[in-house]
ZALOGU-690407 format. One record per residue (C-alpha): residue number from 0; x negated, y, z. Coordinates in steps of 0.1 Angstrom, whole numbers, plus 2048, in hexadecimal, padded with zeros to 3 digits. Example, Ala and Ser with C-alpha at 12.3 -4.5 7.8 and 13.67 -1.06 7.14 Angstrom:
2
   pos     X     Y     Z
     0   785   7D3   84E
     1   777   7F5   847
! end
This chain:
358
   pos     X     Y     Z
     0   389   4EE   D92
     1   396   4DB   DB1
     2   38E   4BB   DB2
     3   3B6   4AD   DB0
     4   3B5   4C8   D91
     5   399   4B7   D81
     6   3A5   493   D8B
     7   3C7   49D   D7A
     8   3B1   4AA   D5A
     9   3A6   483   D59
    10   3AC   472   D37
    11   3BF   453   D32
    12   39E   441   D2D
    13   38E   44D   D51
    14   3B1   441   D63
    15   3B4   41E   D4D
    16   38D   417   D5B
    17   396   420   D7C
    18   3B5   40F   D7F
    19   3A6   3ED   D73
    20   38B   3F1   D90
    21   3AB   3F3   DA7
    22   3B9   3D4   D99
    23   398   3C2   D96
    24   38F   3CB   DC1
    25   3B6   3C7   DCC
    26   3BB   3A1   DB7
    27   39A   391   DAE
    28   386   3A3   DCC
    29   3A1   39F   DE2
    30   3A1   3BA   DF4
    31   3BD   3C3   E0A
    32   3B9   3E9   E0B
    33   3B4   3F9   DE4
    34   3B2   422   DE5
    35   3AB   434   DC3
    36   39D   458   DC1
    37   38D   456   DEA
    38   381   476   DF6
    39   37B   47E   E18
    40   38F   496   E2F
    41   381   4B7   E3D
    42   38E   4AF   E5D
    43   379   490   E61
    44   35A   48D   E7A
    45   33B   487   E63
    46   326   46C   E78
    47   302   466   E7A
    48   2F6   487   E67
    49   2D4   486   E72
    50   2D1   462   E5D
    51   2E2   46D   E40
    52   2CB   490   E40
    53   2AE   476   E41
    54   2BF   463   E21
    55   2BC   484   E0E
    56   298   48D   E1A
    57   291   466   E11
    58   2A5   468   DF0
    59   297   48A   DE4
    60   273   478   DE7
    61   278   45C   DD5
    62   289   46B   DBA
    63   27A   48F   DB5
    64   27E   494   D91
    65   2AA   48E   D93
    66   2AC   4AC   DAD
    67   2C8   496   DBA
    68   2D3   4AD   DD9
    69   2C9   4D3   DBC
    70   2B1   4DD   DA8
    71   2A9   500   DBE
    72   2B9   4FF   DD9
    73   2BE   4DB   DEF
    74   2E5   4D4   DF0
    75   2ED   4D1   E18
    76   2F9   4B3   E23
    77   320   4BC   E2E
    78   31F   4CD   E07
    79   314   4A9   DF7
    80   32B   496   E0C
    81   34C   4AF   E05
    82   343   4A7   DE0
    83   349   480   DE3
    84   365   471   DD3
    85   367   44F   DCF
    86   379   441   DB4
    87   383   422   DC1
    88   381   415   DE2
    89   387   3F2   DF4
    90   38B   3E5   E15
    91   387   3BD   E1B
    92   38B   3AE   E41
    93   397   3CC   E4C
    94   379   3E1   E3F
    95   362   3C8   E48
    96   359   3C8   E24
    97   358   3E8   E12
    98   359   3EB   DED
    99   352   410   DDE
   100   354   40C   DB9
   101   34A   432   DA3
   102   357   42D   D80
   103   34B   439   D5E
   104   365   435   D3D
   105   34C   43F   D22
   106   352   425   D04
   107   333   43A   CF2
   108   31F   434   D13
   109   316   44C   D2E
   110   31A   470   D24
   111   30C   483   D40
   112   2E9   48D   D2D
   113   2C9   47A   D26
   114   2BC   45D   D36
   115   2AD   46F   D53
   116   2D3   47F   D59
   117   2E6   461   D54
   118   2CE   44B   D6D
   119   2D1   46B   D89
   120   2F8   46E   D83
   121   2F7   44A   D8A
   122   2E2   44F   DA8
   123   2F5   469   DB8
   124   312   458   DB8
   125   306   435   DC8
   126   2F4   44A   DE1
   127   313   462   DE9
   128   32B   443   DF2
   129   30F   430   E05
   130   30E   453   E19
   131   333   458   E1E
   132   338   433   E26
   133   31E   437   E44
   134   329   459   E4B
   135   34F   454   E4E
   136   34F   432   E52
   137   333   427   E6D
   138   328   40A   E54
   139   306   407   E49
   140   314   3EC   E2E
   141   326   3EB   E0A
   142   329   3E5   DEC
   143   322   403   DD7
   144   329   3FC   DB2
   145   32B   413   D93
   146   33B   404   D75
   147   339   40A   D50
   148   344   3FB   D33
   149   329   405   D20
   150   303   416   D2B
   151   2ED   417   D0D
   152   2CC   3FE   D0D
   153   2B6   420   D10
   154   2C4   429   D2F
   155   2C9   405   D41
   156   2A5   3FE   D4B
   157   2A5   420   D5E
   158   2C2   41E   D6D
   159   2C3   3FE   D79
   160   29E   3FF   D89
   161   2AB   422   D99
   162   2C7   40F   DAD
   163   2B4   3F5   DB4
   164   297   410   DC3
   165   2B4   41E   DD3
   166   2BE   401   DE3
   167   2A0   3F5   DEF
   168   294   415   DFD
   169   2B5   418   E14
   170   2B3   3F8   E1F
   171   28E   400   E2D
   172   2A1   419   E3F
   173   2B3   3FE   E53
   174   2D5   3FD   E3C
   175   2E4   3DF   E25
   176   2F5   3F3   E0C
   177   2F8   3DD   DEB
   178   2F5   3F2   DD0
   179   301   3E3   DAB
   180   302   3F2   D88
   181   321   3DD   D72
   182   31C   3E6   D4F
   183   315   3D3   D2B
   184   2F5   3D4   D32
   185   2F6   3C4   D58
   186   2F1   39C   D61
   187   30F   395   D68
   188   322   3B2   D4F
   189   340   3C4   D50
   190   352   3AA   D3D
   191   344   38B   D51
   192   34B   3A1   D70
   193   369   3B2   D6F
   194   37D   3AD   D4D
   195   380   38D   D4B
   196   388   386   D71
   197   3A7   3A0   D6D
   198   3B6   391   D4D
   199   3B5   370   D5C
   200   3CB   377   D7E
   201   3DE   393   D64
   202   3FE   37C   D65
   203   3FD   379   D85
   204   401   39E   D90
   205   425   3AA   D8F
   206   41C   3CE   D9C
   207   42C   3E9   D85
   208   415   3FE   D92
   209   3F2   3F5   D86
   210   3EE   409   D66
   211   3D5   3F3   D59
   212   3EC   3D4   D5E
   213   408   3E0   D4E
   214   3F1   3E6   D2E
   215   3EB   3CB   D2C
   216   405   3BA   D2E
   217   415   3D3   D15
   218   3FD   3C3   D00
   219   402   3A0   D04
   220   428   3AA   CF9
   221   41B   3AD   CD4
   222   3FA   398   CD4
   223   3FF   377   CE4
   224   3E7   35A   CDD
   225   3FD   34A   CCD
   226   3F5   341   CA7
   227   40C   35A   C97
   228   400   377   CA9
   229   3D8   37A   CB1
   230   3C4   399   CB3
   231   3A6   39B   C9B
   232   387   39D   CA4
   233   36F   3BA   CA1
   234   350   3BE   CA2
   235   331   3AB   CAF
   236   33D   397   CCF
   237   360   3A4   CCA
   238   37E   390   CDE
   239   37D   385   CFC
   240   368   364   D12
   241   37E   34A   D17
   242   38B   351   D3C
   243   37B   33C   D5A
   244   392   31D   D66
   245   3A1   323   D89
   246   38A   315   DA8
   247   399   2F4   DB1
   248   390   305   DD2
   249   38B   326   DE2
   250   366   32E   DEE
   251   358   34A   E00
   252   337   355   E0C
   253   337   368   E2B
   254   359   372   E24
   255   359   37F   E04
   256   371   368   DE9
   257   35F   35D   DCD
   258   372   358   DAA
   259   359   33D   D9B
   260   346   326   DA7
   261   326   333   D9A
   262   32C   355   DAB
   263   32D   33D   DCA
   264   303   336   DC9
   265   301   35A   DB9
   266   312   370   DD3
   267   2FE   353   DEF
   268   2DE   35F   DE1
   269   2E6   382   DE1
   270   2EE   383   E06
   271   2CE   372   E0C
   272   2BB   38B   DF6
   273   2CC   3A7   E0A
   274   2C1   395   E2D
   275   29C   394   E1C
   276   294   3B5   E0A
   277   26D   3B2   E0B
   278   26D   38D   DFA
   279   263   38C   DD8
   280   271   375   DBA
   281   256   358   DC2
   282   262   35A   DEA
   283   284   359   DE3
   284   284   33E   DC7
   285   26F   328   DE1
   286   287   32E   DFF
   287   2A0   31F   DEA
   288   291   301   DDA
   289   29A   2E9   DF1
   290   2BF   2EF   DF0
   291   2BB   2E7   DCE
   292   2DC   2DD   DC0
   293   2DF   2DD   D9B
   294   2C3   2E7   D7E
   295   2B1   30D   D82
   296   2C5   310   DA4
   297   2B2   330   DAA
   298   297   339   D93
   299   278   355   D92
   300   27D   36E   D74
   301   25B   35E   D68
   302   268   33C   D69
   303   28D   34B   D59
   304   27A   357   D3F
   305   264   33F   D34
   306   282   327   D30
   307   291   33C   D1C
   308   274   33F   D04
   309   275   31D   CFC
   310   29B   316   CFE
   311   2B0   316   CDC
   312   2CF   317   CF1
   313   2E4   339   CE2
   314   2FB   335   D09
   315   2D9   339   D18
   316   2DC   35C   D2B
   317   303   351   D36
   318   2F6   333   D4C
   319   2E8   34A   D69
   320   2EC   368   D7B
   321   2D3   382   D7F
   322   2C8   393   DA0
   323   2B7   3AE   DA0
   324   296   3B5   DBB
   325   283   3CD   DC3
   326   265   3BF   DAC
   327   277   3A8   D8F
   328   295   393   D98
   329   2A1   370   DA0
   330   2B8   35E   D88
   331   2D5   348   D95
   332   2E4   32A   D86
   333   30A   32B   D7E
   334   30D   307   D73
   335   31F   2FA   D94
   336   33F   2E9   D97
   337   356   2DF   DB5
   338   343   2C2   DC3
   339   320   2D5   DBB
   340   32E   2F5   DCD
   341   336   2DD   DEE
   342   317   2D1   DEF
   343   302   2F2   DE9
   344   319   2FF   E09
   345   30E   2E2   E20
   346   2EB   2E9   E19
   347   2ED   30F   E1F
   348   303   310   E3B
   349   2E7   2FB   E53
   350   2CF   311   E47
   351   2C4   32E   E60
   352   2CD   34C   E46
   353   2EE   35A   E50
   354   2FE   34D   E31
   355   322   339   E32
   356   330   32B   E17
   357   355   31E   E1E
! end
């Protein structure tokens, strides 16, 4: 089956996941350029082969048990590459920033086999856009993300240590591909994330054409929040978070637009994490103590967790972001406002890291 056949073959659950991606990269990512379904073109010049057939030799190594590239016979690299197909792409500063985003509608959690499958599917396709980016693009930087709604507890520690080995590895090749997995299981989730940032600029959007939109606001027709008409709640955690208030003002960090002003110090630190693969938690936690701005600023995952072992506070796990390292992770405070924001970006704009916060 072609792959427009297959695409076509789609259920509605597959498009309504992919379409709010588009929404959530075109109005809360802001990028200017949205594509859904990207594939690449036969006619186009694949660049830098000799780097992308050392990705594969460097990929089948580190993960020889996934057979990522064939079990019996290794996949060549023009063959892996002419089965891409990203499922939503964006463009930001005129591709300055690229966003490839795979998607993955299963409400009962990835379907694609056992854990071992599900973690290699998950591989392959962070790998595969990283490749095609580089390839047909001449950058050696992204953001590759796969969302789900849901990945079961079983499979999330596997996964999300193989992205992050996957990550790390390519950037010991020289590349500052940011790999992220957004799921109910991930720090920040998909709700935190993506849902909640889309159903608070909803009202704004008047595009017709946005599938996802137009649900909901098909929706909001017949449940308003209104006291007559509210939908009840099922389920354990059921509804949805009280939407964040608007920024009194816009921030960015080297360009990207940031929606709160916790994801202000959070997307800060992960630039700075990027810039510094080889630090650990303790390094990184250290570098940033000075700048110290509000409570926990940035924290070690030993220090994290040992406040949490003797906090009683049930918001706990919502007052930071987590970011991932190779070995353990940092966890960032998202208890900032306005004036706290200002001041974090006058501290880290003299420092010597690369890092603008405007």
């Amino acid at each position: 089956m072609s792959r427009r056949n297959k695409h076509n073959s789609h259920n509605m659950k597959i498009e309504i996941g992919e379409s709010l991606v588009y929404t959530w990269l075109r109005h809360v990512k802001q990028c200017q350029m949205v594509q859904m379904n990207w594939t690449p073109s036969d006619l186009w010049t694949l660049k830098h082969q000799s780097d992308l057939d050392q990705i594969m030799k460097t990929v089948d190594l580190l993960f020889p048990k996934y057979a990522i590239f064939g079990h019996k016979t290794k996949m060549p690299l023009k063959q892996f590459i002419a089965h891409a197909e990203i499922d939503v792409l964006g463009s930001l500063d005129l591709g300055n920033t690229i966003f490839a985003v795979d998607v993955a509608f299963h409400e009962n959690g990835l379907g694609y086999g056992g854990t071992a499958e599900n973690a290699a599917r998950v591989v392959k396709k962070c790998l595969r856009a990283a490749m095609c980016i580089y390839g047909y693009f001449d950058k050696k930087d992204a953001e590759i993300i796969f969302v789900s709604p849901k990945i079961h507890k079983k499979d999330w520690p596997v996964i999300a240590q193989n992205v992050r080995d996957l990550e790390c590895e390519l950037n010991n090749m020289g590349y500052s591909f940011v790999f992220k997995v957004i799921c109910d299981q991930s720090t920040p989730d998909f709700q935190s994330e993506i849902l909640d940032p889309v159903l608070s600029v909803i009202n704004n959007i008047a595009d017709t054409n946005e599938l996802f939109v137009r649900s909901v606001q098909l929706l909001h027709m017949f449940y308003s929040c209104s006291s007559k008409a509210k939908v009840a709640p099922r389920g354990k955690g059921a509804g949805l978070r009280p939407s964040t208030p608007p920024l009194k003002k816009q921030f960015s960090v080297n360009g990207t637009l940031c929606r709160t002003y916790g994801e202000v110090a959070l997307e800060a630190v992960r630039i700075y994490v990027s810039k510094n693969p080889g630090f650990n938690a303790t390094q990184i936690a250290s570098a940033w103590a000075p700048l110290k701005v509000v409570s926990n600023q940035v924290e070690t995952d030993f220090d994290h967790n040992a406040r949490k072992s003797r906090s009683k506070d049930p918001d706990f796990d919502k007052r930071s972001y987590e970011v991932k390292l190779k070995q353990g992770s940092v966890f960032v405070s998202n208890q900032f406002t306005d004036k706290k924001v200002i001041e974090l970006a006058k501290k880290v704009n003299v420092q010597p890291w690369g890092i603008t916060i405007s």
